[in-house]
C-alpha positions as CSV (number, residue, x, y, z in Angstrom):
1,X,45.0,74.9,105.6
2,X,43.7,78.0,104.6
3,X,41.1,79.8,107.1
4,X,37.8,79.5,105.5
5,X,35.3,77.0,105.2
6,X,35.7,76.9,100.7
7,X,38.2,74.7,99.7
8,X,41.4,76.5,98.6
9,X,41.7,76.2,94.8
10,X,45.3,77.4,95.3
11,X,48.5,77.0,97.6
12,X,49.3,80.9,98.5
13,X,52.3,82.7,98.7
14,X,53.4,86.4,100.2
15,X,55.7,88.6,100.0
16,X,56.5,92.3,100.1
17,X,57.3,94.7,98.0
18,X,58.5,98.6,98.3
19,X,57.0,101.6,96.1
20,X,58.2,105.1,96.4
21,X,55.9,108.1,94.8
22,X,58.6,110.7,93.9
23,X,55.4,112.6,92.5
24,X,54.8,113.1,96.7
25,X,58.2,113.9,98.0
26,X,59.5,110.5,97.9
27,X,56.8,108.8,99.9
28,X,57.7,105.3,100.6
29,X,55.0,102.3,100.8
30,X,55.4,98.8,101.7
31,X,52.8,96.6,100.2
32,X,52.3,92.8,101.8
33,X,50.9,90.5,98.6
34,X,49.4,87.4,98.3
35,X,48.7,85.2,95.5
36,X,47.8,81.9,94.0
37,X,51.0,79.9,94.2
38,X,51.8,76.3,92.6
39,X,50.6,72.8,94.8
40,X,54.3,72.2,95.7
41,X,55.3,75.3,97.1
42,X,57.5,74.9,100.4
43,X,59.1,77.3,102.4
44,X,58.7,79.3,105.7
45,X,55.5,80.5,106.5
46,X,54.6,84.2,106.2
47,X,55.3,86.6,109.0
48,X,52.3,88.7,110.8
49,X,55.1,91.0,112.0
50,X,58.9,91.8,110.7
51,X,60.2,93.7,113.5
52,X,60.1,92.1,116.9
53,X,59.3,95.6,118.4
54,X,56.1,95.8,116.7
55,X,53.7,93.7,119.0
56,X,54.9,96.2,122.4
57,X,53.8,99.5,119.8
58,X,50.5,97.6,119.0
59,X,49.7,96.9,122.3
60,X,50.5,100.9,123.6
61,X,48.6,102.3,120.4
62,X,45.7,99.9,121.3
63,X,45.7,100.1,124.7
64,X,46.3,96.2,125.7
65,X,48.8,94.1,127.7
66,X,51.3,91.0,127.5
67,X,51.3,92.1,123.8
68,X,54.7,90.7,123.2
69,X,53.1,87.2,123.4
70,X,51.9,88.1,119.6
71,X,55.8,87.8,118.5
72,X,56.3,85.3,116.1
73,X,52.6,85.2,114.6
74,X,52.8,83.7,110.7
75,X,49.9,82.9,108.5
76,X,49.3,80.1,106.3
77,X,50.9,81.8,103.2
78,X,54.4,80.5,101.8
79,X,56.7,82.8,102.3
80,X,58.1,83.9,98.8
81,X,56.8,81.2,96.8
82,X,56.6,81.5,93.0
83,X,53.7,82.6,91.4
84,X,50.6,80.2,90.0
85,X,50.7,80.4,86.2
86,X,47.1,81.8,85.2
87,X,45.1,85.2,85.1
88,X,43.3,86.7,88.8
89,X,41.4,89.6,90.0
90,X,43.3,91.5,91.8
91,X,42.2,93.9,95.4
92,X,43.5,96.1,97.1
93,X,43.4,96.0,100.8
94,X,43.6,99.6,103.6
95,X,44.0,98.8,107.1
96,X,42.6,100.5,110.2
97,X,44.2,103.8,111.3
98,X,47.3,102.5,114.1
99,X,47.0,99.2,112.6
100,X,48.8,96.8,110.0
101,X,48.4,95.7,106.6
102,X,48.3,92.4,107.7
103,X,46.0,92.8,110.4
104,X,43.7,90.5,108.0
105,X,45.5,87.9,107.0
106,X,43.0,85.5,107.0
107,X,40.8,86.9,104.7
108,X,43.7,87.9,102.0
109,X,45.0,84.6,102.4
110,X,41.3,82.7,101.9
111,X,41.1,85.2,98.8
112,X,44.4,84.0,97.2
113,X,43.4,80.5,98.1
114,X,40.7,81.2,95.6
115,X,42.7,83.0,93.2
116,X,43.1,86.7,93.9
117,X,45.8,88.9,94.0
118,X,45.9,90.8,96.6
119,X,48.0,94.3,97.6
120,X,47.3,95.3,101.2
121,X,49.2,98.6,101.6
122,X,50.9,99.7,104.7
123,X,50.0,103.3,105.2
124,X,53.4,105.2,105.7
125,X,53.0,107.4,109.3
126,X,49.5,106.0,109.7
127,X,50.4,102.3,110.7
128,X,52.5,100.4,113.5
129,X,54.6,98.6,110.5
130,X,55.4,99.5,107.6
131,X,58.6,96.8,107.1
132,X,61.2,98.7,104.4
133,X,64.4,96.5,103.3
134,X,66.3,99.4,105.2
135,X,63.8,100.1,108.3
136,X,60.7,100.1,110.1
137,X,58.4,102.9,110.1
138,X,56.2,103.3,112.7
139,X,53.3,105.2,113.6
140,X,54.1,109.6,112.5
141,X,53.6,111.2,116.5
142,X,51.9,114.3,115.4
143,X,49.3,112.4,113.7
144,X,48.9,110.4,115.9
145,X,48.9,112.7,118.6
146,X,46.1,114.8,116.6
147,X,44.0,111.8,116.7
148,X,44.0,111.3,120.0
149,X,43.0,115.0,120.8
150,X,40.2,114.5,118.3
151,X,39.3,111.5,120.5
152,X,38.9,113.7,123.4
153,X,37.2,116.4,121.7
154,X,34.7,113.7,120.9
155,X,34.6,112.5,124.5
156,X,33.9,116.0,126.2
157,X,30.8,117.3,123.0
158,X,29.3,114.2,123.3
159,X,30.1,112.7,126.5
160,X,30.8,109.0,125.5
161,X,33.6,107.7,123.6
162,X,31.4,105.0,121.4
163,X,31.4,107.1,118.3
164,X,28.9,104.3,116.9
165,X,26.5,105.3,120.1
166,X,25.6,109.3,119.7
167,X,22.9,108.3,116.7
168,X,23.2,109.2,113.2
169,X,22.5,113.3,113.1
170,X,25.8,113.6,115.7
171,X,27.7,111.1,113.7
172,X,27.2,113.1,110.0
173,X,28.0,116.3,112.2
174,X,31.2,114.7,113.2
175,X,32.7,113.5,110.2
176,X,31.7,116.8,108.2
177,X,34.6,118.5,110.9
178,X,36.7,116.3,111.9
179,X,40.5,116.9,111.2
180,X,40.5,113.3,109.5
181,X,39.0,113.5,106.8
182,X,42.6,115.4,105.5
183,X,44.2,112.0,105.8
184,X,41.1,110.3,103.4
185,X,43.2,112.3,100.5
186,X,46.7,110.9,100.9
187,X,45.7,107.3,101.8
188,X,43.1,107.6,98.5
189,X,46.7,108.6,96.8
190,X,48.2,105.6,98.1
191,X,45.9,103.2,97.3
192,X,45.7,105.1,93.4
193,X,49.6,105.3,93.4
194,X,50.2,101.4,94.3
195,X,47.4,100.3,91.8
196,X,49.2,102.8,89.4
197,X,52.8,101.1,90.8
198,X,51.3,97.6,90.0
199,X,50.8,98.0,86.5
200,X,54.3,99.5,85.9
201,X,56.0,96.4,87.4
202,X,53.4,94.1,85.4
203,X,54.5,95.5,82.4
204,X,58.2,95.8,83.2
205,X,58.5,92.3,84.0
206,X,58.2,90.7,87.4
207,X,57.1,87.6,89.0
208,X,53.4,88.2,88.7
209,X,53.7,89.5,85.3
210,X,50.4,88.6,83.8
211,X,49.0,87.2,86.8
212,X,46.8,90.3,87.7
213,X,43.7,90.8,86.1
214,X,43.5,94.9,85.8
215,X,40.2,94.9,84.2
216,X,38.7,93.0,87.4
217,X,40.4,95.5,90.4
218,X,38.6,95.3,93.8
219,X,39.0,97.0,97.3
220,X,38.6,96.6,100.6
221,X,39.4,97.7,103.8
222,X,38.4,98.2,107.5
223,X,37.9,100.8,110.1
224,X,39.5,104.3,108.4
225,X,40.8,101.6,105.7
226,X,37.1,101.0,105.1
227,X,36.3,104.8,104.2
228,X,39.3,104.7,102.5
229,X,37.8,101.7,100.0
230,X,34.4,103.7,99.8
231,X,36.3,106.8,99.1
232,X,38.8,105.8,96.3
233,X,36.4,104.7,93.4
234,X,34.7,107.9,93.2
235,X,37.8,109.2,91.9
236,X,39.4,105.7,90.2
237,X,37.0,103.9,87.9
238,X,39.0,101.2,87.4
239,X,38.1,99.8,90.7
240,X,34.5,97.8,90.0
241,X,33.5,96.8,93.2
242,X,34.2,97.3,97.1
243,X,33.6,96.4,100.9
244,X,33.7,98.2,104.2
245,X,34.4,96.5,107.3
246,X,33.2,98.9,110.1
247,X,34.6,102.1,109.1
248,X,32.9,105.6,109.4
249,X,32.1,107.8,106.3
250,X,35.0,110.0,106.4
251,X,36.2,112.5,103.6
252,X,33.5,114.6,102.9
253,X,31.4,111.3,101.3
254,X,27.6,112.8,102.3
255,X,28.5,115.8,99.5
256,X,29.3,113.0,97.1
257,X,26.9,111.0,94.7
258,X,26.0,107.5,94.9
259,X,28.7,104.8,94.4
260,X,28.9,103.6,90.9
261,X,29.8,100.3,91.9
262,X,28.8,97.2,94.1
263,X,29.1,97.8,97.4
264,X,29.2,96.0,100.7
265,X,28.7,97.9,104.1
266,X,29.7,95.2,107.1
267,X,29.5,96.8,110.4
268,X,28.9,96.4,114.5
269,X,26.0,99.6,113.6
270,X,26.2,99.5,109.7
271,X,22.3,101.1,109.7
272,X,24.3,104.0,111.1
273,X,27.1,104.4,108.9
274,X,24.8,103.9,106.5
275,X,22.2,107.1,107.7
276,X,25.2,108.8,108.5
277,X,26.5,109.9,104.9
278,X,26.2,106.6,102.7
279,X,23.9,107.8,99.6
280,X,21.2,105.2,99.1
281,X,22.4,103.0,96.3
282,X,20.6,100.0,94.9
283,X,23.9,98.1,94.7
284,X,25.0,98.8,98.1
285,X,24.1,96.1,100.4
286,X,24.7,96.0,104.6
287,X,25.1,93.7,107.0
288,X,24.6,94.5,110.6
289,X,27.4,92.4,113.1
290,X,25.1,93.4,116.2
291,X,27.3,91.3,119.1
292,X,30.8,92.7,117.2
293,X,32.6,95.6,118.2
294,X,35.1,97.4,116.3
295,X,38.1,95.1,117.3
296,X,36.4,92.1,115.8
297,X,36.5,93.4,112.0
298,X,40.2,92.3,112.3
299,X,42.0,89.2,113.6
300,X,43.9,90.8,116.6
301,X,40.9,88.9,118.9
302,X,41.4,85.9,117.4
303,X,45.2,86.1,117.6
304,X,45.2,87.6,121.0
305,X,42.8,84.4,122.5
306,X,45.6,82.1,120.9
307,X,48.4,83.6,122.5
308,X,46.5,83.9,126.1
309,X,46.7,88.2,125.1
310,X,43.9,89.7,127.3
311,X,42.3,92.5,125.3
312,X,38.9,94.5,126.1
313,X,37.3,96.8,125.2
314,X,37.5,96.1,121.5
315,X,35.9,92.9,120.8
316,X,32.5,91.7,121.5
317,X,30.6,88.7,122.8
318,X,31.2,86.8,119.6
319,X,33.2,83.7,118.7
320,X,36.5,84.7,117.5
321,X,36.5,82.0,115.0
322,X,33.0,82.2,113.7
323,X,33.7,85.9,113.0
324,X,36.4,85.9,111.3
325,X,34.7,82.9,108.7
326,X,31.6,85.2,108.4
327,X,33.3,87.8,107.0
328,X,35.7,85.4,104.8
329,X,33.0,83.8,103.1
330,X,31.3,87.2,102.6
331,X,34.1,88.9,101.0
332,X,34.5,85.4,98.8
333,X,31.0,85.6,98.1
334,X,31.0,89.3,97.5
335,X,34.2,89.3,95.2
336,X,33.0,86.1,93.2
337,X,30.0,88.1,92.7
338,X,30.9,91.3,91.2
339,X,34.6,90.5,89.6
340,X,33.5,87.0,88.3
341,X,30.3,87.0,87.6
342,X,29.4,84.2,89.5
343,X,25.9,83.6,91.4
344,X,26.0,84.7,94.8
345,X,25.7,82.8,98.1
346,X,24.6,85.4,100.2
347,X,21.3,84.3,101.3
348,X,23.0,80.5,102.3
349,X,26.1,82.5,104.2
350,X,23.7,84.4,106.3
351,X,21.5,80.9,107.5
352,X,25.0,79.4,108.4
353,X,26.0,82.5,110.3
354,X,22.4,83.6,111.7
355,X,24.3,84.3,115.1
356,X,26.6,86.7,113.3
357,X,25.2,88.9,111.2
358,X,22.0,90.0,109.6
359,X,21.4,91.5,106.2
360,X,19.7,95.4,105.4
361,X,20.0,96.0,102.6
């Protein structure tokens, strides 16, 4: 079954596809969808990873052992199943910086289930994976390497680590300089060039052809991915509503105006992100995770507690499970909301999962 507690309308189906923006030297993108797919859909299950060296670079980058026990993972999704006949929203999906675009599968997959389309790009240089027909490309070094040094720079004018911790004056301080905020512009470009890339194949003929709903385009994303879906639509109005899981305000966004669409802040200290650079917006609403930390936006905890993977550091005194429904049935919720039109469930979702999370704004 799908991992949320709504009834899947929809069997789901994944697959990848490749992009290359010529208009940016020839910079190559995988993209991992998902989608509604017919009742009697059979096949292999999706893959979490596509190159068996990918677990050892996740657990290096993220500073973990034993993570080769993560080998193998596979979601719910058929792999390469036809499409469901009918019209969806679709959303876009940015992952974490070092991570993966399938680092939530659960949640694409519950969003399929109820009949989304949704694009999750791998962030070329910027991720652990990004799975090509012809290679894997990993993680660029000098990036990387710049964003450790950052990391310590943080460390020694602050003296902790916990960028969440130094209180919201240090925090706007921080993004306003830090050497990240150059890479908000070419993942925004990404994320405009794949929506961009979707519509071309859509009208060129392909096997969602007509299944994407571009007049109802969502995003959302976690950690940097999470700035990056805060950042976009104040350059792309064709995106109507958006959600960040735990990510920090980068790209300059205290010098921009207020979001001009629905917005969902979900974060371990969202009442900081929030006073660090958000501009108060009636439609913005956040939710405060205040036994999560920063690991626990994603399913790696989860994963890891399956596989016996011992991981600290990133993941709080929360249950793994609970978590990861809380923030399904919020992003459902959210989603149905603002792309459908329908009545939202917010008030019931936080009474379920009081020990969770607790609303704002």
């Amino acid at each position: 079954m799908i991992y949320a507690d709504k009834k899947p309308v929809y069997a789901v189906g994944a697959r990848n596809i490749e992009l290359c923006d010529g208009a940016r030297g020839g910079r190559r993108l995988s993209v991992r969808l998902w989608y509604p797919a017919p009742a009697d859909a059979r096949g292999e299950p999706a893959p979490v990873f596509h190159d068996p060296g990918t677990p050892a670079v996740l657990g290096q980058t993220q500073g973990f052992s034993q993570s080769e026990r993560l080998n193998g993972l596979h979601g719910q999704a058929v792999w390469q199943a036809p499409a469901q006949q009918g019209v969806f929203p679709l959303l876009l999906f940015s992952h974490g910086y070092s991570l993966f675009n399938t680092q939530n599968t659960i949640q694409c997959e519950a969003l399929a289930g109820q009949g989304y389309v949704i694009a999750a790009i791998a962030h070329t240089g910027d991720c652990i994976e990004a799975a090509f027909s012809d290679a894997t490309l990993r993680l660029n070094p000098d990036r990387y390497r710049q964003s450790l040094e950052e990391s310590e720079v943080f460390l020694r004018r602050y003296g902790t680590a916990d960028v969440y911790s130094v209180g919201a004056d240090c925090l706007k301080e921080w993004f306003a300089g830090s050497i990240q905020n150059r890479y908000c512009d070419t993942w925004r470009d990404d994320v405009i060039f794949v929506l961009d890339g979707l519509h071309r194949l859509d009208q060129s003929g392909w096997f969602l052809t007509g299944c994407a709903d571009f007049s109802r385009t969502g995003i959302f994303g976690m950690s940097f991915g999470g700035s990056t879906a805060f950042y976009t639509p104040h350059f792309d109005s064709r995106f109507k509503a958006c959600v960040n899981l735990d990510g920090a305000l980068f790209g300059g966004q205290a010098g921009l105006p207020p979001l001009p669409i629905p917005a969902l802040l979900c974060g371990q200290r969202a009442d900081l992100l929030r006073d660090s650079g958000l501009p108060p917006h009636s439609r913005t609403a956040c939710i405060l995770f205040p036994c999560a930390e920063h690991g626990d936006f994603t399913h790696l905890p989860l994963w890891a507690e399956m596989r016996g993977v011992p991981i600290t550091g990133s993941t709080g005194p929360v249950d793994n499970s609970r978590m990861q429904r809380c923030l399904t049935a919020l992003l459902i919720d959210f989603f149905d909301t603002h792309l459908r039109g329908k009545g939202s469930a917010l008030d019931d979702i936080a009474i379920v999962f009081s020990r969770e999370m607790r609303i704002l704004s």
